[in-house]
N, C-alpha and C positions, 0 to 999 in steps of 0.2 A: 445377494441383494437383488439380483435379477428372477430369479425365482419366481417372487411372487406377484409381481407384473405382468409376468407371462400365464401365470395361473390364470389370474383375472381378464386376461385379456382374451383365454382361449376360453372360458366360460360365458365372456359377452357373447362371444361369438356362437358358439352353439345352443345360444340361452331362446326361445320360443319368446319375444317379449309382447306377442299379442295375449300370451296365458297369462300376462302381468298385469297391474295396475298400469301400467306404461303408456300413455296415452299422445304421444308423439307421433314422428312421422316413422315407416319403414318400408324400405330399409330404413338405416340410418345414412344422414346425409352428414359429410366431416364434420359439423359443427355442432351434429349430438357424438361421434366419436372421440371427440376432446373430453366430455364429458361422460367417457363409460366408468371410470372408477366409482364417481358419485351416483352414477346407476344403480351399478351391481351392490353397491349400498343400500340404496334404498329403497330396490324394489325385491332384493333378491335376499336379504336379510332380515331377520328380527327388528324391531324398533330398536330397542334396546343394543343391539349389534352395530347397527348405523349409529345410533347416537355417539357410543365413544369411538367409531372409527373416523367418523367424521370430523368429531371433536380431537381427533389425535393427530388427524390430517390437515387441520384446522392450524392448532398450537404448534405443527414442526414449520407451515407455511411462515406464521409468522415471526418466528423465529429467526429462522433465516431473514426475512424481511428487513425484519426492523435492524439487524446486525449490522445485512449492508447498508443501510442507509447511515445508522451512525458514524459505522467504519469508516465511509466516503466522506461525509461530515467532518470526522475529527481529520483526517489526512487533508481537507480543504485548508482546516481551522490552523493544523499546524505545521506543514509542509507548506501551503500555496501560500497564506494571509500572515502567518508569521517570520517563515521563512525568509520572501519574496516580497512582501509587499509594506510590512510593518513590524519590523526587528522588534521595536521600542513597546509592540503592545503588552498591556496589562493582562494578567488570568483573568479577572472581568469581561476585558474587553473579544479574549480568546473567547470564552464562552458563550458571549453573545453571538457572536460570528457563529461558530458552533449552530447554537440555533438555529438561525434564519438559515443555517446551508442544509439542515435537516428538513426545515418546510420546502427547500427549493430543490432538494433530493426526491423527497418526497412526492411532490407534485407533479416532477421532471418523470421518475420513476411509473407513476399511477398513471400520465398520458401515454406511455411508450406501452405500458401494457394493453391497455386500451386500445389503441390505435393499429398498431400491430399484431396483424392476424396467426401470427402461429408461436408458440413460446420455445419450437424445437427449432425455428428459425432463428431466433432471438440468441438462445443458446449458442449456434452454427458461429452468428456471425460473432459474438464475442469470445470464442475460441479461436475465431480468426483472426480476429483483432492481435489476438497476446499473441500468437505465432508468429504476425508479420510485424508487429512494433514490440515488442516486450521479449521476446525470444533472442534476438540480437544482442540486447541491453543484458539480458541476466549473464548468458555466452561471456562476455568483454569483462562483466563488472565480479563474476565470478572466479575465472580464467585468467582474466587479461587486464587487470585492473590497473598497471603501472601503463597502458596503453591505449587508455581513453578517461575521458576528463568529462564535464559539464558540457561544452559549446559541441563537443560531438555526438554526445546523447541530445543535447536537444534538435540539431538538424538532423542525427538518424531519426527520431520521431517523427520531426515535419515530413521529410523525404517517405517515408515507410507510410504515414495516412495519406500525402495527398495519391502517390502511386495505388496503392489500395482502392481510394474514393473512384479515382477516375480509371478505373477497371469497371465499377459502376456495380449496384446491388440491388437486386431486385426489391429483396426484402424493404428497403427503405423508399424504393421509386428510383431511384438513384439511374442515369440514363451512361452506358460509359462514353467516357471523353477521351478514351486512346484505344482505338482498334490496334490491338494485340496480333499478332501472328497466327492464321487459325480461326480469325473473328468470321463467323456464318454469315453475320446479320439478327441475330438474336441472342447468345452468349459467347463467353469468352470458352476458345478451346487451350488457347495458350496458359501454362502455369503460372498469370500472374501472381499470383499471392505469393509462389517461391522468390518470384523476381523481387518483390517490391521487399521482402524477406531481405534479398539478399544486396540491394541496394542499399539496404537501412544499415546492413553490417558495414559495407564498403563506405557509406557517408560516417560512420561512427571513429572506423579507427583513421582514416583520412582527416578529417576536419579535428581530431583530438591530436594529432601527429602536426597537421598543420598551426594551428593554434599554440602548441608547444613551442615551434619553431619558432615559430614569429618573437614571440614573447623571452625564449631566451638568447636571441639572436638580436634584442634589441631593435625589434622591428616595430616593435609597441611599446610604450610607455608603460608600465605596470602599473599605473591606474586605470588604465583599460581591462583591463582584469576583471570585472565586473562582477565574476563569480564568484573570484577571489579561491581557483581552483589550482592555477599554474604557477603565478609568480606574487602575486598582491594576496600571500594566507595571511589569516590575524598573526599578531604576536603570541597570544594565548592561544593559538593551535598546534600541537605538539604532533607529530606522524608518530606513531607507534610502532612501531618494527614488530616483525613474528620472532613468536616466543626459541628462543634455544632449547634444545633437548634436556629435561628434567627441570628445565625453570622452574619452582615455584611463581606459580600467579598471587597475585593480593589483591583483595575488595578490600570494598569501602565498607565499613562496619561499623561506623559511630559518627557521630555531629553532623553536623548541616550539610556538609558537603556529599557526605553519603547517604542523607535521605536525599540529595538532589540526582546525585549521580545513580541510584540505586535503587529501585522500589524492591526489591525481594533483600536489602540490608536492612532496612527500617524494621524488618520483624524479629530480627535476631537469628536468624536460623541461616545464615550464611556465615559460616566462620575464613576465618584468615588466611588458609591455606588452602581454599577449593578451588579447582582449575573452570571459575565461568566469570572471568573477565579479569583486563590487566590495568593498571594504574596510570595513567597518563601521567608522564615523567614532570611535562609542568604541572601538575597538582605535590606541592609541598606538604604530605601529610603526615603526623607520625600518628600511628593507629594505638598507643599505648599510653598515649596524652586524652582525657574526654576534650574534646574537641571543641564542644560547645563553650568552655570556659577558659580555654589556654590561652588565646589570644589576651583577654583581657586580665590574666593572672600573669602572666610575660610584663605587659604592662604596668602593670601594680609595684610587681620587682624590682622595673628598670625607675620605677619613679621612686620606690622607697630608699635604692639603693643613690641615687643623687641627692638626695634629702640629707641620706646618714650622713655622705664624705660634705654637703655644706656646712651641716651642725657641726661636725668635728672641726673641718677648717675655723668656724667663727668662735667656738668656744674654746678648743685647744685639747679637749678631751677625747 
């Protein structure tokens, strides 16, 4: 995949671009070097050659584009807004959200492009980002999961951005607000990003340990629970345990409850004994009943069947 970048790259370079239509500055100054692919397009190929590469370079941009922005959207819509903020909402009302987080993604997205002079730095730092906040959290939630909870993933968060922020970023203008160990006077020499890394680990399993403590030791009330992650889970939340050696697993494969719990049961093509997910022990279901009408044929039964022993009682028969 790297290949052909470099092809292009060493062809700008030894390209004569005064023998071209090329009518810019040269040398090239950085900000026609962002733009040597669409060059070497379109002064160095056929119309017709530029036209679909362009158009091919075009269609994977937006691609990508629009994906994350939805992706970011719908993880707003149903994580932050449903989750967090409005249990009680409607699918209408998700959707609408939905929307307006796609024009605010969108908008939010199209200024930082703009505004922001280089898209390799843009890159950098949000590879830093998931290193120093999101690296810790997969580690624990992977690994370590009986050993960190909600209230310590979210002060690891806090602790791992503001330590990050005020390390300070050029990229953003960002001025830093803790001389580090190593600080010159114009950047950091000291490994902040490991540290703030590795603080984020220590706030995680620390305040998930603590928070524990508190709450089964009677030091909080369980409706302080807020998260409803330690001691205040619903009733209808079941823990599932890891599967035993040769379990059979069972899906959901019929009525309502498995088109809700299951989009790839809805099509039929998941049968009853494949190992890609297990049954939550409170869900009461028998898969050999259509599910859709049992309830209300249970029903039916238990009402015909007190009908028949009154007739008998009153009649004698």
């Amino acid at each position: 995949m790297a290949i052909p970048p470099v092809i292009i790259g060493m062809v700008a370079r030894a390209t004569d671009w005064n023998q071209t239509k090329y009518d810019g500055p040269w040398p090239m100054t950085p900000k026609e070097t962002s733009m040597v692919l669409p060059m070497v397009m379109q002064y160095l190929t056929p119309d017709w050659v530029a036209f679909f590469a362009l158009g091919a370079i075009s269609a994977a941009i937006m691609s990508s584009a629009d994906s994350s922005v939805l992706s970011a959207s719908s993880m707003f819509a149903r994580n932050i807004y449903r989750m967090l903020l409005r249990q009680s909402a409607s699918e209408m009302e998700i959707v609408w959200v939905m929307r307006l987080s796609i024009v605010v993604v969108a908008f939010s997205a199209t200024t930082m492009a703009i505004t922001i002079p280089s898209i390799y730095g843009l890159w950098s730092m949000c590879s830093d980002l998931v290193y120093v906040i999101l690296f810790p959290q997969l580690i624990m939630v992977v690994h370590f999961k009986h050993h960190c909870n909600t209230y310590g993933s979210l002060a690891a968060y806090i602790v791992a951005f503001y330590i990050r922020m005020a390390g300070g970023e050029p990229l953003l203008g960002l001025k830093p607000m803790i001389h580090f160990p190593g600080w010159d006077g114009e950047k950091q020499l000291f490994p902040f990003r490991t540290t703030a890394m590795l603080c984020s680990l220590f706030t995680l399993v620390f305040v998930s340990w603590f928070t524990k403590w508190l709450f089964h030791n009677g030091m909080l009330a369980p409706h302080y629970d807020w998260f409803h992650c330690v001691v205040n889970i619903p009733e209808d939340a079941v823990r599932v345990g890891e599967p035993i050696e040769g379990e059979q697993m069972t899906t959901l494969t019929s009525g309502p409850k498995g088109a809700q719990y299951g989009a790839a049961v809805t099509t039929g093509l998941v049968g009853k004994d494949e190992r890609n997910g297990r049954i939550n022990p409170a869900l009461d279901i028998n898969d050999d009943e259509p599910s859709a009408t049992t309830a209300l044929q249970r029903k039916a039964s238990v009402v015909g069947k007190v009908y028949k022993q009154g007739y008998e009682q009153t009649t004698g028969f």
